[in-house]
C-alpha positions as CSV (number, residue, x, y, z in Angstrom):
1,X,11.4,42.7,-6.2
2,X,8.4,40.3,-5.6
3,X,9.5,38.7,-2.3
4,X,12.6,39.2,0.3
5,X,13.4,36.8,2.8
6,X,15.6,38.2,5.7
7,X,18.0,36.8,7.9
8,X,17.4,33.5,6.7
9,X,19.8,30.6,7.8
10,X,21.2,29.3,4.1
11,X,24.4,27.6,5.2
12,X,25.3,26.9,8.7
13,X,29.3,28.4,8.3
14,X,27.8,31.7,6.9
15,X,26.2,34.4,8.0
16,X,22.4,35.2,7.5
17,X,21.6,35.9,3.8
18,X,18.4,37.9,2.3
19,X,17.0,36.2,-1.0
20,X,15.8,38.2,-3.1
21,X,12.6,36.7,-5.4
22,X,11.6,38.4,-9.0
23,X,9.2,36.4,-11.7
24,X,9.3,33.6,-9.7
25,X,13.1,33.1,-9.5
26,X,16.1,33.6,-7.1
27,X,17.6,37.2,-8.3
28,X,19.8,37.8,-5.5
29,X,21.4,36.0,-2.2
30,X,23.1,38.6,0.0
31,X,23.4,39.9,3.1
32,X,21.5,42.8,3.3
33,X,20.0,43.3,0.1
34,X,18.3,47.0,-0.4
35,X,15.7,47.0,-2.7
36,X,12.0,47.5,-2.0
37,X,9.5,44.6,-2.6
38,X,5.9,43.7,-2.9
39,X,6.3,41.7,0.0
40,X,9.1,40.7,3.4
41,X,9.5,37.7,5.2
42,X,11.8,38.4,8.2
43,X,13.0,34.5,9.2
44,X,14.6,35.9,12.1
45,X,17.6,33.8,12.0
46,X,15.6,30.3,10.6
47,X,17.0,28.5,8.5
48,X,16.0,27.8,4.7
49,X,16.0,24.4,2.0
50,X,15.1,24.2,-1.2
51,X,11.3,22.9,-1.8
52,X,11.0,19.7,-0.4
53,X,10.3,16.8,-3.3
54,X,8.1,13.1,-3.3
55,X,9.2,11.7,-6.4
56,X,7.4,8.3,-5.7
57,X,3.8,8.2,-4.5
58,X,0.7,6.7,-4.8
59,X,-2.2,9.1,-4.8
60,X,-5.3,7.0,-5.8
61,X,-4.5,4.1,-3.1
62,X,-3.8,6.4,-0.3
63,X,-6.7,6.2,2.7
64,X,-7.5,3.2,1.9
65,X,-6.8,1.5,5.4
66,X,-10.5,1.6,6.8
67,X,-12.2,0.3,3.7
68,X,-10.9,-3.3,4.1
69,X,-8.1,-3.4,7.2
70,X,-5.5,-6.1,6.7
71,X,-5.5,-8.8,8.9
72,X,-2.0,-10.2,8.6
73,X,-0.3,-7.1,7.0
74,X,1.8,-9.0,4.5
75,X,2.5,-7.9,0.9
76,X,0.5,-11.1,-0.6
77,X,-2.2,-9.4,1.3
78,X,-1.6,-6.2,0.9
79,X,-1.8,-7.1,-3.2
80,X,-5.4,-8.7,-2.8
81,X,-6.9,-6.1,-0.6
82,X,-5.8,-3.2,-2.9
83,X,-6.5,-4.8,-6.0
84,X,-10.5,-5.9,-4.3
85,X,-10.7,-2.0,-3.4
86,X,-9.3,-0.8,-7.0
87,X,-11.9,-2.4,-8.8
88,X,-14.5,-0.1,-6.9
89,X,-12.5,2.7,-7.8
90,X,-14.9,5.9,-7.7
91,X,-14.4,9.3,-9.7
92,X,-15.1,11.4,-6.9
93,X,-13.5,9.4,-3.9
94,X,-10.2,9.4,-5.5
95,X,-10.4,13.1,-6.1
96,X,-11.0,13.7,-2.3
97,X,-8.4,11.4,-1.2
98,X,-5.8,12.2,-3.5
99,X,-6.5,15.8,-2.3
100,X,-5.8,14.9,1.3
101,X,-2.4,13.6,0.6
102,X,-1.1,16.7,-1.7
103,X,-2.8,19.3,1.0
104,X,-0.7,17.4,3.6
105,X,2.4,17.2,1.3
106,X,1.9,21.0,0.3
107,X,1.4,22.3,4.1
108,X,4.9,20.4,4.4
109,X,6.8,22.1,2.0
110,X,6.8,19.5,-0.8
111,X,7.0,21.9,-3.6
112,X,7.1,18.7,-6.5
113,X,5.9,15.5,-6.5
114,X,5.4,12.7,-9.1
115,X,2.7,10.0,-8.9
116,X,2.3,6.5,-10.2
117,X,-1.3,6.3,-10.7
118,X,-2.3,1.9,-11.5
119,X,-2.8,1.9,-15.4
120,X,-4.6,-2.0,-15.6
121,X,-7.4,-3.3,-16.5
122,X,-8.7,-3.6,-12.8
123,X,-8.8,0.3,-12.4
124,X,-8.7,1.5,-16.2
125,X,-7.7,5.4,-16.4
126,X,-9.0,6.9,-13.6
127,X,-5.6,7.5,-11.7
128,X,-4.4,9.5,-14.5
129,X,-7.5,11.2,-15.1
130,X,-7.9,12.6,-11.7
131,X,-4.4,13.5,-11.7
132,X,-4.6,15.7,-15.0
133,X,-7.3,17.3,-13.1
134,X,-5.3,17.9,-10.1
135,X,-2.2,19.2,-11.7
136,X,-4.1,22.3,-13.0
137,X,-6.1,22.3,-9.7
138,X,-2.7,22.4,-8.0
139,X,-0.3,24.1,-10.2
140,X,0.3,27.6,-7.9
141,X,1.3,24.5,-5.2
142,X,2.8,21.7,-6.1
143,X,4.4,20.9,-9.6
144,X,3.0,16.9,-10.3
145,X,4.5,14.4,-12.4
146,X,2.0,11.7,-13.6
147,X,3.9,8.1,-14.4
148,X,1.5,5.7,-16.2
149,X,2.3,2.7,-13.9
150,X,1.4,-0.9,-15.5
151,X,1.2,-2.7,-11.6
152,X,-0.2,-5.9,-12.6
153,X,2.4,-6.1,-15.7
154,X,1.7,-6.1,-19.5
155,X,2.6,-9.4,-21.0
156,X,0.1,-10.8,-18.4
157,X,-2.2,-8.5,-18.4
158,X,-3.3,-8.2,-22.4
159,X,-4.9,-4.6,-23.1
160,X,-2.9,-2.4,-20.7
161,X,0.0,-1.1,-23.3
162,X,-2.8,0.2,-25.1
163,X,-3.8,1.8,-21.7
164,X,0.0,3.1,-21.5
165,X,-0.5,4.6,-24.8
166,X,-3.9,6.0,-24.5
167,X,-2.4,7.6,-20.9
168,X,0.8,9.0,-22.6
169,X,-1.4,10.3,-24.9
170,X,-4.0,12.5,-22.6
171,X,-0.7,13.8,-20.9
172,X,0.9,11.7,-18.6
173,X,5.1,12.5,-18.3
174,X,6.6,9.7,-17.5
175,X,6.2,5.9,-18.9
176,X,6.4,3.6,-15.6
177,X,7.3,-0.1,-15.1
178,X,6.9,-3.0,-13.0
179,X,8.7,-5.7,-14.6
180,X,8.8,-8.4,-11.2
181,X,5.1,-8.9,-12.2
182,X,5.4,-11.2,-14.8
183,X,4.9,-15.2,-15.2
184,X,8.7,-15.6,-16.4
185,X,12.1,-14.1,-16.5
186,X,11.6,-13.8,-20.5
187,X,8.6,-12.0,-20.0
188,X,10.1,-10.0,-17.7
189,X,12.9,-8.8,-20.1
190,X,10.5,-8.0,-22.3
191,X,8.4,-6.1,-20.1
192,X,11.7,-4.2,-19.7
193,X,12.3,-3.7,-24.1
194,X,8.0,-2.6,-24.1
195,X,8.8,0.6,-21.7
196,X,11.3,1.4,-23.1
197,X,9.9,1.3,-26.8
198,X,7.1,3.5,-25.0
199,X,9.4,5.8,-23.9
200,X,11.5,6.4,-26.8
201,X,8.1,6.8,-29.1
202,X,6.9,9.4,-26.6
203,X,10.5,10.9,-25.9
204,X,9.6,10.5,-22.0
205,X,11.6,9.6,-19.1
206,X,10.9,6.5,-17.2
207,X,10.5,5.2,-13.9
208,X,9.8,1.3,-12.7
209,X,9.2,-0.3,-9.9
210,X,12.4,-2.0,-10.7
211,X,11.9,-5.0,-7.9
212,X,9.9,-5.8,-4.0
213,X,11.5,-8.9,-2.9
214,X,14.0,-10.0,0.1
215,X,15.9,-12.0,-2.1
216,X,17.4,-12.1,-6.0
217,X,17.0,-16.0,-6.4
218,X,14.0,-15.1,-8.9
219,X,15.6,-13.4,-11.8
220,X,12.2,-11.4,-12.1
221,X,13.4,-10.1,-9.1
222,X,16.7,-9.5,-10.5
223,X,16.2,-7.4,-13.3
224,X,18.1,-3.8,-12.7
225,X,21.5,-5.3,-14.3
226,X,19.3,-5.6,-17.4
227,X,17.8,-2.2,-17.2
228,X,21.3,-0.6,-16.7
229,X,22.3,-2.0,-19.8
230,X,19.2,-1.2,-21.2
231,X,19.8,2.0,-20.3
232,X,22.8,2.4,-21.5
233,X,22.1,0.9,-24.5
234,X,19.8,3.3,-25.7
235,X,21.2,6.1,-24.6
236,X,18.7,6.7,-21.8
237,X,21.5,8.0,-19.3
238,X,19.9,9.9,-17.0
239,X,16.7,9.6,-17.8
240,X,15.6,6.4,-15.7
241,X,14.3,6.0,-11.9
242,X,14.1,3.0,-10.1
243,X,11.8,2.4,-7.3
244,X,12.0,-0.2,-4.2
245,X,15.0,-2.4,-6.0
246,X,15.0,-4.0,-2.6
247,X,16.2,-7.6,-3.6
248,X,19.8,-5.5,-4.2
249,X,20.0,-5.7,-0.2
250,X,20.2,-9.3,0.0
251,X,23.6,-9.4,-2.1
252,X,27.2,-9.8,-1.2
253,X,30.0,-7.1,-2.4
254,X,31.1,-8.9,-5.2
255,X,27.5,-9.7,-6.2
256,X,26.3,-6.2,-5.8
257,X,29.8,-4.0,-6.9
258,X,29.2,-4.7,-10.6
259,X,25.3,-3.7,-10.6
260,X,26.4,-0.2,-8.6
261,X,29.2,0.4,-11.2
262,X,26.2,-0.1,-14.2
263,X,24.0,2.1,-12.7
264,X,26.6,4.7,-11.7
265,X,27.8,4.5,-15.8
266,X,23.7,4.4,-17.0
267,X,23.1,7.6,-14.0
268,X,19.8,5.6,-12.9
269,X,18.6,7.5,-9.7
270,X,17.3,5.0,-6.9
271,X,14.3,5.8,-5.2
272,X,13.8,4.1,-1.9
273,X,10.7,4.1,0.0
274,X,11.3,3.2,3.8
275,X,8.1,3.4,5.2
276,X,6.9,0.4,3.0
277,X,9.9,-1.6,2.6
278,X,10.7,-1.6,6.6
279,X,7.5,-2.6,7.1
280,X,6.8,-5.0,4.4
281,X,10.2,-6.8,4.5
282,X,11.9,-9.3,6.0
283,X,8.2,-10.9,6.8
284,X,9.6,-14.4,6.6
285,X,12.6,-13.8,8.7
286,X,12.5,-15.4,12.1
287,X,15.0,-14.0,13.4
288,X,17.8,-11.3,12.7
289,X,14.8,-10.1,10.2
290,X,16.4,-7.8,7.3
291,X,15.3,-3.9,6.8
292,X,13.9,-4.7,3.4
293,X,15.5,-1.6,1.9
294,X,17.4,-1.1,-1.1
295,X,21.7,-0.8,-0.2
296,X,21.3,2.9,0.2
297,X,25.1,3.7,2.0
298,X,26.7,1.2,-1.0
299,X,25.1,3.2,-3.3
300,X,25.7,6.6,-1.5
301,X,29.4,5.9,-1.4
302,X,29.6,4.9,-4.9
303,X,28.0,8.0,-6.3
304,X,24.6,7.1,-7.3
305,X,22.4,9.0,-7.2
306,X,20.0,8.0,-4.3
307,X,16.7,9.7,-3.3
308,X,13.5,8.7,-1.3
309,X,9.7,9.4,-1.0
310,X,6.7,8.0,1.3
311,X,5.3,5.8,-1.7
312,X,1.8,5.0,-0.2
313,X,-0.1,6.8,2.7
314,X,-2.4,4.9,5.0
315,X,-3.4,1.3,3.5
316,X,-2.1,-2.1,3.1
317,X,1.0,-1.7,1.8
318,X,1.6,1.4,4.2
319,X,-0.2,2.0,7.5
320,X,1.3,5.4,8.0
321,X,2.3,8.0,7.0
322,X,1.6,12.4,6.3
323,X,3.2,13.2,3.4
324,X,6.1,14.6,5.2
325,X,9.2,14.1,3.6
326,X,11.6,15.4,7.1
327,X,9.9,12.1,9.0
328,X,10.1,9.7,5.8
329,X,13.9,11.2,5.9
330,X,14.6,10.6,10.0
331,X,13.2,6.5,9.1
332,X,15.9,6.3,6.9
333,X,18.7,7.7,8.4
334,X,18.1,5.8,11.7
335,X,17.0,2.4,9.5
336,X,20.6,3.0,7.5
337,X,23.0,4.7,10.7
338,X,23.4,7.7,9.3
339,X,23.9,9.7,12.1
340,X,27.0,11.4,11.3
341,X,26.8,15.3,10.4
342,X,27.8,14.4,7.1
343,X,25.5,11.2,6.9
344,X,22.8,13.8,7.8
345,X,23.3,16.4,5.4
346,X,23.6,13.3,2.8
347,X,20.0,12.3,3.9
348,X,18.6,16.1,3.2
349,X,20.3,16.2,0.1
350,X,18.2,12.6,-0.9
351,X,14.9,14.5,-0.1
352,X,15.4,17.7,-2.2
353,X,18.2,18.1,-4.5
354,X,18.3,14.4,-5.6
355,X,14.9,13.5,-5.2
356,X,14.7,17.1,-8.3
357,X,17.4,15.2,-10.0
358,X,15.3,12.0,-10.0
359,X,12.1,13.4,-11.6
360,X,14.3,15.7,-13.9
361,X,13.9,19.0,-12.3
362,X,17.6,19.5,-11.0
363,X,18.6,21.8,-13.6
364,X,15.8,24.4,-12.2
365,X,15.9,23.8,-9.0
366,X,17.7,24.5,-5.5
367,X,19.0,27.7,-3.5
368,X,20.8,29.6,-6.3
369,X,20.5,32.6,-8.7
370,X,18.4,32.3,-11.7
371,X,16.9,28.8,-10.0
372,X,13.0,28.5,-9.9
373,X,12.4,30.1,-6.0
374,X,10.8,27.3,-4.2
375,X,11.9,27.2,-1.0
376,X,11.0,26.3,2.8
377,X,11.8,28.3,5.8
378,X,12.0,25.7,9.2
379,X,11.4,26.5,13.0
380,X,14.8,25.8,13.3
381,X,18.0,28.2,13.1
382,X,20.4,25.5,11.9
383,X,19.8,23.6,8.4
384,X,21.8,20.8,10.2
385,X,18.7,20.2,12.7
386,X,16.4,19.8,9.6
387,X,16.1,16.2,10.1
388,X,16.8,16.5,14.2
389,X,13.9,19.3,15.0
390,X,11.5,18.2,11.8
391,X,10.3,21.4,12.4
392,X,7.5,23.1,11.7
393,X,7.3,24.4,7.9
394,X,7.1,28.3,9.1
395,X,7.1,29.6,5.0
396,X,6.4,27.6,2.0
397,X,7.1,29.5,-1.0
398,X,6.5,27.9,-4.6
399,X,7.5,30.0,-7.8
400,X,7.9,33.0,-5.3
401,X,4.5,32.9,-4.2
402,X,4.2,32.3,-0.5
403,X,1.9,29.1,-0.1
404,X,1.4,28.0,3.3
405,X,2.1,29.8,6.8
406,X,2.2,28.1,10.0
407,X,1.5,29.5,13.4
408,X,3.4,28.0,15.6
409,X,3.3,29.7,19.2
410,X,3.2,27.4,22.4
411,X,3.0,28.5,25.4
412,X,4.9,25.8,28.5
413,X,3.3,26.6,31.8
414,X,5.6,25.5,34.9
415,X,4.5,25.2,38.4
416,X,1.7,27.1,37.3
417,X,3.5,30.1,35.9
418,X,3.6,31.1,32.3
419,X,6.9,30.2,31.1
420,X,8.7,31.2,28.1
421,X,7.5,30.9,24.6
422,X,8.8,27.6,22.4
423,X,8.2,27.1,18.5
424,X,6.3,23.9,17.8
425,X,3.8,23.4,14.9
426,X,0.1,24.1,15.7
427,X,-0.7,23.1,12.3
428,X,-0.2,24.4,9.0
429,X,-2.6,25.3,5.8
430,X,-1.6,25.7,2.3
431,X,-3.6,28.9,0.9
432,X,-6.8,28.2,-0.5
433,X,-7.4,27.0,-4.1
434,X,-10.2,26.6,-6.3
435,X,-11.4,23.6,-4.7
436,X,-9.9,23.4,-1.1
């Protein structure tokens, strides 16, 4: 064997298991496992998840929050500072900054992420440019999945499908949408019918930024009906994310029931991104103000599949934020009152093994035999205090390969004696790479 992991915590009602690692995959999960390997992790009891995943972020715009600071912090805002600060887009400043959100995101334990880089005329290529460069830079890390995002639409922005192609083209995975951004609802439709055409041409999945709005009165800001039938229509099951879609928040039951039941037939995967929307919605609201956030328990209950991801890091449309999928996962559960054991678990399950399933990795991915052996070991002895603890990332291990090791020894000092030892994270680095 490669690797062993021993006395690792895999499920709470079980005793502790070894995993056994060879080529880069699970071989074995067992107690006790016997074989000789290259290498041992003894977990002492901690418990283990599968790779944590980001399947929504913004590489390009993260950092950005010092270069022009917001003065209102609204999204109209948020849209004009970003889109000032994209036309002075530099080669080597996106590099540096995009590095600093996938070190933090690797040191803890995202093992796959998938960016939206802005396709437009504002910004031209260089999102997807840097991130081709990055994926080989990163590839013993992080798996990355580069979407060609249209932000500031198609119809109304002449020239950027032919930046779609021309990304698609240099190798960028996914075709991205953001259909609210255009002048009219027929636009908007058609917006819709263009990714898709791109998608089928390419054979690639696709992903849009389906919606960002309080409200549905604006059919632009109503469009994921369409899409599920879209979907659907073209035989696309499966194969479509959805990011934001927070206008579906503002709807009654019988409003909202039929959309849920579409996008449970089409198998669209919701992605919703807390840390923007709670901050970003309800701006208007002067009282009782609205979470902004997409229906995630209607959803949850009705079998979509639901994930989530920190979207942007650090500037207007997102003044927090490390890359660190356990806190974007504690937002969400306390913004949505799931505090129940099985509400918990529910929320854990939307940050790895639906979050895979969003981006298309499910198949591959997760604590099993034969599955692709990326994995996280927490400085925590229950996988149920994941979200509690958000404890230190002891192991990362992508492919079998261990990445990142934190020391995390503290030492509490009472009355002036040396107390016992507690775990608590000192800080964590992801093992060098050609350019870190």
């Amino acid at each position: 064997m490669d690797l062993v992991l021993r006395n690792v915590r895999v499920w709470d009602d079980k005793p502790l298991m070894d995993i056994a690692i060879k080529d880069g995959r699970i071989a074995a999960i067992e107690e006790g496992i016997d074989a000789a390997a290259t290498e041992a992790i003894d977990a002492e009891g901690r418990a283990v998840i599968p790779g944590l995943v980001e399947p929504h972020m913004h590489l390009e715009k993260a950092f950005l929050h010092r270069r022009m600071p917001p003065v209102l912090g609204t999204l109209d805002e948020a849209i004009r500072v970003t889109g000032i600060l994209k036309g002075k887009q530099e080669r080597n400043d996106v590099l540096a900054r995009s590095r600093q959100v996938l070190d933090m995101a690797v040191a803890n334990g995202t093992t796959a992420l998938r960016a939206h880089p802005d396709v437009d005329l504002i910004q031209g290529l260089i999102g997807v440019e840097t991130l081709l460069e990055l994926q080989g830079e990163y590839k013993d890390l992080l798996d990355i999945q580069i979407v060609a995002f249209p932000q500031e639409g198609l119809l109304k922005s002449p020239g950027t499908l032919e930046l779609m192609e021309q990304s698609m083209k240099m190798g960028a995975d996914v075709v991205g949408g953001c259909p609210y951004n255009e002048l009219s609802w027929e636009d908007t439709m058609r917006h819709v019918d263009m990714v898709f055409e791109t998608a089928q041409k390419h054979d690639a999945p696709i992903d849009m930024h389906a919606d960002f709005s309080d409200e549905a009165k604006d059919q632009r800001f109503a469009a994921t009906t369409y899409i599920a039938k879209k979907t659907i229509e073209t035989g696309y099951h499966g194969r479509v994310s959805l990011g934001h879609v927070t206008s579906l928040g503002s709807l009654e039951p019988e409003q909202l029931d039929p959309i849920i039941a579409l996008l449970k037939e089409a198998d669209i995967s919701m992605v919703t991104l807390p840390a923007t929307d709670l901050y970003l919605g309800g701006r208007n609201d002067t009282k009782n103000r609205r979470r902004g956030l997409t229906p995630v328990r209607s959803l949850y209950e009705a079998g979509v599949n639901v994930a989530y991801s920190s979207n942007n890091i650090r500037n207007a449309f997102t003044p927090f934020g490390k890359a660190d999928m356990l806190v974007i996962g504690n937002m969400l559960a306390h913004a949505i009152s799931f505090g129940t054991p099985v509400h918990q678990a529910a929320i854990l399950d939307m940050g790895t093994i639906n979050a895979a399933r969003s981006i298309g990795i499910g198949d591959n991915y997760g604590i099993a035999v034969g599955r692709q052996a990326d994995l996280v070991i927490l400085d925590t002895y229950q996988v149920a205090d994941a979200l509690l603890d958000m404890p230190a990332r002891s192991w990362v291990i992508k492919r079998g390969r261990i990445t990142v090791v934190t020391e995390h020894k503290c030492t509490i000092h009472r009355n002036g004696c040396c107390g016992h030892d507690h775990a608590h994270d000192h800080g964590s680095q992801p093992e060098k790479h050609n350019n870190a």
